[in-house]
N, C-alpha and C positions, 0 to 999 in steps of 0.2 A: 172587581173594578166597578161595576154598576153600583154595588151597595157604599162605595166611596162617593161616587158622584151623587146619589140620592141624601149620604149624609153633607156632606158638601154644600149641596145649590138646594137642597129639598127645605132648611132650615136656613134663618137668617143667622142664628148660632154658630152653625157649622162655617158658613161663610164669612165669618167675623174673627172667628178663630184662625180660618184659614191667611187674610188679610194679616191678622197680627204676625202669626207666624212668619212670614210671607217680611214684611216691614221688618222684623228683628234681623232677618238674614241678610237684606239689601245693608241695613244700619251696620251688623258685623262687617260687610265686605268694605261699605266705605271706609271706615272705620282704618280695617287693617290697612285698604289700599293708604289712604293718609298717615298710618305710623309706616309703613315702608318708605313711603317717597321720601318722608321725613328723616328718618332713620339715613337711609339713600344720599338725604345732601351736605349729613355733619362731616360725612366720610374725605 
């Protein structure tokens, strides 16, 4: 766990990558939540 957080926050890399990663997941969740609701009000 320490050698995660030294890669992590020890590099701007690390923490950049983390952010992107981090934005594509929130982006999938909205995403899906907005084709469910969607999905949800043709019904």
């Amino acid at each position: 766990m320490n050698l995660w957080m030294d890669l992590l926050f020890g590099n701007p890399i690390g923490l950049m990558s983390m952010i992107v990663i981090f934005g594509a997941i929130v982006i999938m969740v909205v995403l899906g939540i907005m084709f469910v609701k969607k999905s949800s009000e043709d019904r």
